[in-house]
N, C-alpha and C positions, 0 to 999 in steps of 0.2 A: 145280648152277648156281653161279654163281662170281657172289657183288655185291662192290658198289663200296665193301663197308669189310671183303672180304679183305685182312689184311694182307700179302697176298701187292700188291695194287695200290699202296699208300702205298709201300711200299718199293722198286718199280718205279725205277730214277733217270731223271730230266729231261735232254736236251740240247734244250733250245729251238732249234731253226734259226733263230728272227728274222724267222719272215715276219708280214706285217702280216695284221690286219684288213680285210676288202674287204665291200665292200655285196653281196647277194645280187640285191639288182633289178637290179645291170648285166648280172646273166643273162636275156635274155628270154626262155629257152626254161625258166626255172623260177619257178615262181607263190608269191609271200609271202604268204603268209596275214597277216592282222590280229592274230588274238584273242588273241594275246601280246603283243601290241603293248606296249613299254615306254616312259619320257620319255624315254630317251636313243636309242632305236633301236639299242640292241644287240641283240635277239632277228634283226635284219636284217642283221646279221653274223657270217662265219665266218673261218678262215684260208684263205688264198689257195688252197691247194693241197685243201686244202677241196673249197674252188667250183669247183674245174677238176675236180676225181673227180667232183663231184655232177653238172655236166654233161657229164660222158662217162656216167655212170650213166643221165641223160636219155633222152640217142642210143638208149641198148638197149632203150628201151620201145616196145610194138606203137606203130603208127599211133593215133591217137586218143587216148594215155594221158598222163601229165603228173608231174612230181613235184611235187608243194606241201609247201611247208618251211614248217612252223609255227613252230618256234623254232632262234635258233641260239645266239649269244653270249649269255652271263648273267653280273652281274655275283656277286662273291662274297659281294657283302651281301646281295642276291636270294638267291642261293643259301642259305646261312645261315638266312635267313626261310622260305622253304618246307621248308627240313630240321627246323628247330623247329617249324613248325605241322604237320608230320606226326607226327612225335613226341610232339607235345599232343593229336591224335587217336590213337594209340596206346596212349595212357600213359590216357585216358577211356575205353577199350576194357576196362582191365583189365590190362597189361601193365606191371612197376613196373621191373623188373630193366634197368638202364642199360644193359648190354652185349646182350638179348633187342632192348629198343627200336631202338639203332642199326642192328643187323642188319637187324630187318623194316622201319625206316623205311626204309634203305638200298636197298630189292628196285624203290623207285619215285623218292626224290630222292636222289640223291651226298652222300655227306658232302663238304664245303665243299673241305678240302685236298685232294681226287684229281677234282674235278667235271672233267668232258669237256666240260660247256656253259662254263664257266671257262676253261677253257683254248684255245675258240674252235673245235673239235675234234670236238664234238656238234652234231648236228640231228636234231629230228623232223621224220620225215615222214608224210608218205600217199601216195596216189595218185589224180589227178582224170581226167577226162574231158576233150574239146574245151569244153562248155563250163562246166567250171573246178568241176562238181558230183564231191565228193567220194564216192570208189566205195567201196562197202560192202566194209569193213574188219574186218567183226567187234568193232567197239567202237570206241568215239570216242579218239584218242590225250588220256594224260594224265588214263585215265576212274577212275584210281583219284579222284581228286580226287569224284567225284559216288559212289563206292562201288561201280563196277563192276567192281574188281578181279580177277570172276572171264576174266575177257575179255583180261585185258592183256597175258597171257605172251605172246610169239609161236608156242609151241605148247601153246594154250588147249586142252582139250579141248571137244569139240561145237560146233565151227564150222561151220559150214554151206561148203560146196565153194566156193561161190564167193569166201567171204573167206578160205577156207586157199588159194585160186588166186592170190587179189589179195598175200595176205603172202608166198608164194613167188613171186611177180613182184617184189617190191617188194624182199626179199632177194638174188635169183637177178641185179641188176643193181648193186646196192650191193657184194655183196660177189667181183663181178668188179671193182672197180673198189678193192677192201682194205678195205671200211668193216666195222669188228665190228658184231653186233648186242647190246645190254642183253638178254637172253630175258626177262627178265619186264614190259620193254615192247616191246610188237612196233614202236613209232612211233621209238623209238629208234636211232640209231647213228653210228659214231666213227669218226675215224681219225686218230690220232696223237699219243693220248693215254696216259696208265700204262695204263689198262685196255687199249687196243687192245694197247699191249707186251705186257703179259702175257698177253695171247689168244693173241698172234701168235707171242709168241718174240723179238721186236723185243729188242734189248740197251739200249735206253732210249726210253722216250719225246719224240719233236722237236717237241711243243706242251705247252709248262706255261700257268698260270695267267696272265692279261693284261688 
């Protein structure tokens, strides 16, 4: 498994294209969740090219099924703060060695300088129903935060069929459409970021930090 503080992703190079920021509500056929809701309503934006994959990614789901994007834009001082408070439950676990910390912090928040949600390039999702109740996923996204870590890879072992069906729905429309996925969060995924480069092969990444 390949995280987000391989030096192989930092050294990924940047050619930003320039596209802007767009709101995610202009899509109606994709549903915002709230519970990351920020003051400045960045979790409610992504890069343009973004929101036009994530809605063709839409289109491919059965009848009845939905994407809901819990978070998208973050800023890097956000960022920064949930990479230190994981850290500080880490380093309370037992773990001292600075270069051991960053790694395992790393399996669940971005170090700051290579973040996808930074760069406008990340989103978590799920997947809802018509009405808008969230389909059993095998673990709530972002569940490391309550200590369910055992749940979060995308291929967790002892899922039950139905949510190894829902994360291969959930994957099998995303990544016809180029988004990478993080594996060790299944709610996770990119496109156009260092990491997606160097998943893909890409010769640079065309969304930096913004």
């Amino acid at each position: 498994m390949i995280l987000l503080s391989d030096p192989r992703v930092i050294d990924t190079p940047v050619a930003d294209c320039g596209e802007p920021l767009v709101d995610i509500s202009t899509a109606p056929d994709l549903i915002l969740d709230p519970r990351e809701r920020d003051e400045h309503g960045a979790y409610g934006r992504v890069r343009a090219g973004v929101l036009e994959r994530l809605r063709s990614a839409s289109e491919k789901l059965p009848a009845g099924i939905g994407l809901l994007v819990i978070e998208g834009h973050r800023s890097q001082a956000e960022q920064a703060r949930r990479f230190a408070l994981y850290e500080d439950r880490l380093r309370r676990s037992g773990i001292s060695d600075p270069a051991e910390l960053r790694r395992r912090a790393s399996a669940f928040v971005s170090p700051v300088e290579v973040a996808p949600h930074c760069a406008g390039a990340a989103v978590d999702l799920a997947l809802i129903d018509t009405d808008g109740v969230e389909l059993d996923m095998g673990g709530t996204g972002n569940g490391h935060r309550t200590g369910d870590e055992r749940w979060c890879p995308f291929d967790a072992p002892g899922l039950s069929s139905t949510a190894r069906d829902h994360r291969d729905l959930l994957a099998d429309c995303l990544r016809e459409q180029g988004f990478v996925n993080c594996p060790s969060e299944w709610w996770h995924w990119s496109y156009g970021d260092r990491y997606w480069a160097l998943l893909t092969g890409a010769p640079a990444a065309v969304y930096g930090p913004v």
